[in-house]
C-alpha positions in Angstrom: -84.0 142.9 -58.0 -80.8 141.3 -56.4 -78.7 143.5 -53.8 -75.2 142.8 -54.2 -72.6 144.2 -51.4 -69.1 144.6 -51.9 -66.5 143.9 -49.6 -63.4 144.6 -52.0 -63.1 145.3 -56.0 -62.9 141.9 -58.3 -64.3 140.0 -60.8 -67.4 138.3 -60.4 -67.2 134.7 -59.4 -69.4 132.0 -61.4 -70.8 129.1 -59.2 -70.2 125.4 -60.0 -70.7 122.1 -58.8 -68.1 119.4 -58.9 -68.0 116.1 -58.0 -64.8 114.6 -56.0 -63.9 111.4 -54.7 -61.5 111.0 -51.6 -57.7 110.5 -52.0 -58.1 106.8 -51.5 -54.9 106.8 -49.2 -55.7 109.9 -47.2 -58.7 108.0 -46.3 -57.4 104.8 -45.3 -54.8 106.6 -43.6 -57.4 108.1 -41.1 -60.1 105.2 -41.3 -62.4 107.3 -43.5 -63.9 104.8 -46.0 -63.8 106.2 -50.0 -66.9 107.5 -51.3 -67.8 110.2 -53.9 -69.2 113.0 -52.8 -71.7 115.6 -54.7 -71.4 119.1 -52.8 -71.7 122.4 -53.2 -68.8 124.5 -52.3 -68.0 125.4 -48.4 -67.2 128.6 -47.4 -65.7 128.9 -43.0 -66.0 132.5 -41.8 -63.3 133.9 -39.6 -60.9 136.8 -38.5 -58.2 137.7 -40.8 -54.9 138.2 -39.4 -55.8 136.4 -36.0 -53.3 133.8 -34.3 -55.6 131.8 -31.9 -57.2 128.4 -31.3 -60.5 129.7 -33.1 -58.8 130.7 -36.4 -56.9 127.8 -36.7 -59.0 125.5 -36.2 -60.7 127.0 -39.1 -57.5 126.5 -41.1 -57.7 123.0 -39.9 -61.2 122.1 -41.2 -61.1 123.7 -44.4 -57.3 121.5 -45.0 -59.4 118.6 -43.7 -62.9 119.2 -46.1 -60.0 119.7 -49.0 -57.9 116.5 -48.7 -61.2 114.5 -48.6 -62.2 115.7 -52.0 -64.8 118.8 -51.2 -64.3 122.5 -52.0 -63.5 124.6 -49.2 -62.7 127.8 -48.6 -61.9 130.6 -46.1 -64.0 134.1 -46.1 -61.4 136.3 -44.2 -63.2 138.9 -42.6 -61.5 142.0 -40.8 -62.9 144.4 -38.0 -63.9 146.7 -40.8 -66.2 144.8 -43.2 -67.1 142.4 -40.2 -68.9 146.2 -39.0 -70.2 146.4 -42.4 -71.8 143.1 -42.1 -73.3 144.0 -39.4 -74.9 146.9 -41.0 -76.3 145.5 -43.5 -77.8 142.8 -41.6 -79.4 145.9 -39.4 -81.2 146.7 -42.5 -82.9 143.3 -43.5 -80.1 142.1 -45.8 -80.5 138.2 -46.8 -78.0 137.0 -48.6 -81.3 134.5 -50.4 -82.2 138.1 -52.1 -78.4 139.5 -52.9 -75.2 138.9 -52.8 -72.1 139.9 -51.2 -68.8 140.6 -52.9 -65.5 139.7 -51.0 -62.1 140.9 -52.3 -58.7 139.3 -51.8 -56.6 139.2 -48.8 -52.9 138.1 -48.0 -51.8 135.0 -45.9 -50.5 137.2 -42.9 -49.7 134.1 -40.3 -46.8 132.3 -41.6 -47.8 128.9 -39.2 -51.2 128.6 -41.4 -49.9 128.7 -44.5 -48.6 124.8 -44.6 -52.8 123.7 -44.6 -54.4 123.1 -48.0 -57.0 125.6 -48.6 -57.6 128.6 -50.7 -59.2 132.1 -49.6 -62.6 132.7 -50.9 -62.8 135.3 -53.6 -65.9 136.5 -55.2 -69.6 137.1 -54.8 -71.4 134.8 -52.6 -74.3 132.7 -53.6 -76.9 130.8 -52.1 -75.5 127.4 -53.6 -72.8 127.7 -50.5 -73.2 125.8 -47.8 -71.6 128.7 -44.5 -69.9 127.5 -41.7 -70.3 130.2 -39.3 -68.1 130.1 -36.1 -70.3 131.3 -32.7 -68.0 134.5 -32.6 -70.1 135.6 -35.9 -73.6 134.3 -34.4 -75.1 137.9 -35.1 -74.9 137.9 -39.0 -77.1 134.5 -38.7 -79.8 136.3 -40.4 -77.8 137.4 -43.1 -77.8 133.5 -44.1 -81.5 133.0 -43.5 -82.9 130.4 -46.2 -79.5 128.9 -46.9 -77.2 126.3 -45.5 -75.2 126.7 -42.7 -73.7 125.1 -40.3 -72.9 126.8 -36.8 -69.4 125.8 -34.7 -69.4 126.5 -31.3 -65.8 126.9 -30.2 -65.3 129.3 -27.3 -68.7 129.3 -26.5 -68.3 132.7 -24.5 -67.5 134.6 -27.7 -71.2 134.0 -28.4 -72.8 135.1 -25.0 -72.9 138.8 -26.3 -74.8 137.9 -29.4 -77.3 135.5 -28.0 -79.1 138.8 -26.4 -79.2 140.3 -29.5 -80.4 137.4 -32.2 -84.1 135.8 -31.8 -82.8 132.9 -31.1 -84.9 131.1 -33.8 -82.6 131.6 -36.2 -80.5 128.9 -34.4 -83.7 126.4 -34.8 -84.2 126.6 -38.7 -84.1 123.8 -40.2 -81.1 124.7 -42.4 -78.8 125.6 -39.4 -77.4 122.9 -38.0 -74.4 123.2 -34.9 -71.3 121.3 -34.5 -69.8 121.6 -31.3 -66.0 121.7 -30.2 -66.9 120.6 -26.3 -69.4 118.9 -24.4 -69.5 122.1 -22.4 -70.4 123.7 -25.6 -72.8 121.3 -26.4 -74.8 121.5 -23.1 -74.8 125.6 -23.6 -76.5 125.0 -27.1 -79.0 122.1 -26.2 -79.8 124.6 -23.3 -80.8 126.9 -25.9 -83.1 124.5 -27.4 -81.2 123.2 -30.3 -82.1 119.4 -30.3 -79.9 117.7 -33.1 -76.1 118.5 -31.9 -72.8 117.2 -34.2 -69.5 116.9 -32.7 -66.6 119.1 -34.7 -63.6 119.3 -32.7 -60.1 120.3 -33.9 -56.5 118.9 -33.2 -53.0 120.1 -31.6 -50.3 121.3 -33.4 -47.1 122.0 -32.1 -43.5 123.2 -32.9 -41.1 120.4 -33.8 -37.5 120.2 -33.2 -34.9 118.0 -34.3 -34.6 117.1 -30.6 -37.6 115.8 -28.8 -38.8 117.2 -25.5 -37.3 116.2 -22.7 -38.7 113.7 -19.9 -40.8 115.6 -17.7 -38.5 114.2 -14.4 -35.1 115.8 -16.2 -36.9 118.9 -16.3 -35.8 121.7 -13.8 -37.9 122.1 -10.8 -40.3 125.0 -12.6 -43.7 125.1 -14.0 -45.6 127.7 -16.3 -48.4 129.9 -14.7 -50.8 130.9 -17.4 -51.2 134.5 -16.6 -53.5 137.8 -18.0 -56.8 139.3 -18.1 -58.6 136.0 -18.5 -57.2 134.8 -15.3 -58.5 135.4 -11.6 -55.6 133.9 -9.5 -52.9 136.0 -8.5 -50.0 134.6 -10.6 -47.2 137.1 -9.0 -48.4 135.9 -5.2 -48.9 132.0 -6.6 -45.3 132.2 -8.2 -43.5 133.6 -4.9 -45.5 130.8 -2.7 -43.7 128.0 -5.1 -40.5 129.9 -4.4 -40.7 130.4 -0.8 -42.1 127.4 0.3 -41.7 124.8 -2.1 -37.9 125.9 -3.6 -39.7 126.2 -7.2 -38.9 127.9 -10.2 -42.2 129.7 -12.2 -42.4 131.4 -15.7 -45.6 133.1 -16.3 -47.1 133.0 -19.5 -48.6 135.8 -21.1 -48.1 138.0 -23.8 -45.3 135.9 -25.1 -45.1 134.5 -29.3 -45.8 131.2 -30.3 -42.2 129.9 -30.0 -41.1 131.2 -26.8 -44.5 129.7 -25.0 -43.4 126.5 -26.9 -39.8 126.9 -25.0 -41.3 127.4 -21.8 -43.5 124.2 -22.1 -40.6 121.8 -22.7 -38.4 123.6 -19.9 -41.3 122.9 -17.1 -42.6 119.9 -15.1 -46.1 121.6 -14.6 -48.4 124.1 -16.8 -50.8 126.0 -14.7 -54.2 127.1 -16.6 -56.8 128.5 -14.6 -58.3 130.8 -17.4 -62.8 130.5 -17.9 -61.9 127.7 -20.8 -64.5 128.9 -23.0 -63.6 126.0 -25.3 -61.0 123.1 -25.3 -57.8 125.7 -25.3 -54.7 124.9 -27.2 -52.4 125.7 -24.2 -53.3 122.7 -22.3 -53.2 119.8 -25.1 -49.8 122.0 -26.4 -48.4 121.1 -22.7 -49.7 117.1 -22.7 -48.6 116.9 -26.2 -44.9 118.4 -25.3 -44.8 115.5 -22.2 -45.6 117.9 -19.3 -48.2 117.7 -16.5 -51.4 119.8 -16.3 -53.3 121.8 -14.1 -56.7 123.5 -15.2 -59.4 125.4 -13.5 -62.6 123.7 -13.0 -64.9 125.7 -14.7 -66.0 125.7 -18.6 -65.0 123.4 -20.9 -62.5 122.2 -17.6 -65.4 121.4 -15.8 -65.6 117.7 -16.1 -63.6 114.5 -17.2 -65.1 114.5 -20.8 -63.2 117.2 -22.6 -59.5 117.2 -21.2 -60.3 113.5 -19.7 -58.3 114.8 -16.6 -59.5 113.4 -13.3 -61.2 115.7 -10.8 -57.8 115.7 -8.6 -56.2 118.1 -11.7 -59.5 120.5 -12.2 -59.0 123.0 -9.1 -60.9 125.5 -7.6 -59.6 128.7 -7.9 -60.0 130.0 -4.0 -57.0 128.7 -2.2 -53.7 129.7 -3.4 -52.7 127.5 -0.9 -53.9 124.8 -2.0 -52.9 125.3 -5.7 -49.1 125.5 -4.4 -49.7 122.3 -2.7 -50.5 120.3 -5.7 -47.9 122.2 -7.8 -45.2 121.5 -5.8 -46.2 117.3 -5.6 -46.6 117.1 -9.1 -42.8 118.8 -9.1 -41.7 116.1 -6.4 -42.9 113.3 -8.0 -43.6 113.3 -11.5 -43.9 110.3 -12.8 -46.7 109.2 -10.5 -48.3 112.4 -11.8 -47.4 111.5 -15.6 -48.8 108.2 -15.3 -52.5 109.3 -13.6 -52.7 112.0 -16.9 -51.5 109.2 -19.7 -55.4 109.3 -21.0 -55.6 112.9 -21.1 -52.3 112.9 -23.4 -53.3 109.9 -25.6 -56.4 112.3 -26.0 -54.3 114.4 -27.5 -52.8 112.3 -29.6 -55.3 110.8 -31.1 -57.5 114.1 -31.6 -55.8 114.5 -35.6 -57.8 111.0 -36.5 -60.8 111.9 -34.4 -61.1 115.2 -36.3 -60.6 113.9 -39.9 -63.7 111.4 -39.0 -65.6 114.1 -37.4 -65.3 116.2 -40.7 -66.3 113.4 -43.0 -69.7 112.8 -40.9 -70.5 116.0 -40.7 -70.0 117.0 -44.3 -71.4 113.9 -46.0 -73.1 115.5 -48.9 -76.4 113.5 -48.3 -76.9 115.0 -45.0 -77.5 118.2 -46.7 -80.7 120.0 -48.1 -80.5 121.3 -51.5 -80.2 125.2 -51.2 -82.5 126.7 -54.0 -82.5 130.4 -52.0 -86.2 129.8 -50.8 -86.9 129.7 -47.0 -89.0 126.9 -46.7 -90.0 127.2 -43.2 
């Protein structure tokens, strides 16, 4: 007897196929050959009502799977029913067996609602092929049988959950993992995941009529990323840059979308020394915006393949010191500085096309199995 779960009152959903081609333009556009594609509908998991670089780039891949001719949709999931998932994955719930229902939900962030994709509303069913961001690695089992596709963002969000999940789960032959970093990719390899896809995301920031300005016009300031996820002392590494480098600081942290935007085209430097679970936003938002960089050298900072930063920009975090010291010739000379960092920001630039390639690899139809709700370990 099916087992059916409801997150929310409405009517039951009924499951069909369709069969798409690409917007022929679209395609071309971002060197994605036409093809017609057979697939069964795909349905991202993520936080509602969250404004971060995980979210988003959920809003981003299900825009992406829609303008090349699949079905995708979000599953919205708030604190509340994500507990309830939980739950009922505590008790042996597979979603092969039952069925879950989930109810309808606003549009909450006004800078999502410009990408193409629906919510998902309905009952589940094993025809749907899950993407399930790391943050959700512990329902896993829920999806047991069926086809899914695990996206490692901030790989940290998952560290938690590995101790919790056999981590089996993350071998069957119907998972498969896309990952947003190559320090995400080593993490899941590590955990013996052999076939790896890459899935990354793209920038996205505030335009004005006027465009940023040079980063040598700029006053003589840069941004210090500040809060919990940050070891350095931003207060002492702001009044060294005052004292003995004459340089202005803002500190970022608990600011909104458009005044972290303002502080990035007012500032020569941005300062981010946070764990970088994942390629963050706030360093690609700076490049992007015509500014000079700074990371940490640890996560997805760690090397030259994620930010393609040289070594010189990924800094230890032990010698505030030190940190001043390259601050403050990075705010004397810019444009040798804006030069050495000219493939990070064409990185950047380029990360849009990149992605929409990325998607259509990953999501060719043939590369999928056919879910029928069996588990045919």
């Amino acid at each position: 007897m099916e087992t059916q779960y409801s997150l929310g009152f409405l009517p039951i959903w009924k499951s069909h196929r369709r069969v798409n081609t690409c917007y022929s333009s679209y395609c071309q556009w971002y060197g994605v050959s036409q093809i017609w594609f057979i697939m069964q509908k795909i349905v991202i998991l993520l936080p509602f009502g969250k404004r971060s670089g995980g979210p988003e780039a959920c809003y981003q891949l299900g825009d992406a799977l829609n303008r090349l001719g699949m079905q995708a949709e979000l599953w919205l999931i708030t604190e509340q029913e994500l507990e309830q998932l939980v739950a009922v994955r505590n008790q042996g719930f597979r979603l092969r067996q039952g069925s879950i229902a989930v109810g309808q939900k606003p549009e909450v962030i006004d800078e999502y609602r410009h990408y193409q994709v629906r919510h998902f509303v309905g009952t589940t069913h094993p025809g749907i092929l899950f993407v399930i961001p790391e943050l959700y690695l512990l329902l896993l089992p829920i999806f047991e049988g069926l086809n899914c596709l695990v996206w490692w963002l901030s790989v940290d969000n998952a560290l938690p959950s590995l101790s919790m999940l056999n981590l089996n789960y993350l071998r069957h032959p119907r998972v498969r993992h896309a990952v947003q970093s190559s320090y995400a990719q080593r993490v899941v390899e590590a955990l013996g995941v052999v076939a790896v896809e890459w899935l990354g995301d793209y920038t996205v920031v505030e335009t004005t009529d006027a465009p940023p300005p040079l980063v040598a016009q700029r006053p003589r300031r840069v941004a210090l990323v500040g809060g919990a996820k940050v070891l350095v002392d931003m207060q002492a590494l702001s009044d060294q840059l005052m004292q003995h480098h004459a340089i202005d600081s803002v500190i970022i942290a608990g600011m909104q979308r458009s005044e972290v935007y303002a502080a990035l085209r007012s500032v020569r430097v941005l300062l981010d020394v946070g764990k970088f679970p994942g390629k963050d936003r706030l360093v690609r938002e700076a490049l992007a915006l015509g500014g000079l960089v700074v990371t940490s050298a640890m996560g997805a900072a760690a090397g030259e393949t994620d930010f393609a930063l040289d070594a010189v920009y990924r800094q230890p975090l032990e010698d505030v010191r030190a940190l001043a010291a390259l601050l403050a010739h990075m705010v004397d000379f810019p444009e040798f500085h804006y030069a050495a960092q000219q493939k990070a920001r064409l990185r950047v630039a380029e990360e849009k096309q990149d992605f929409m390639k990325e998607v259509f690899s990953v999501f060719h139809s043939t590369l999928w199995q056919e879910n029928d709700g069996q588990d045919n370990r």
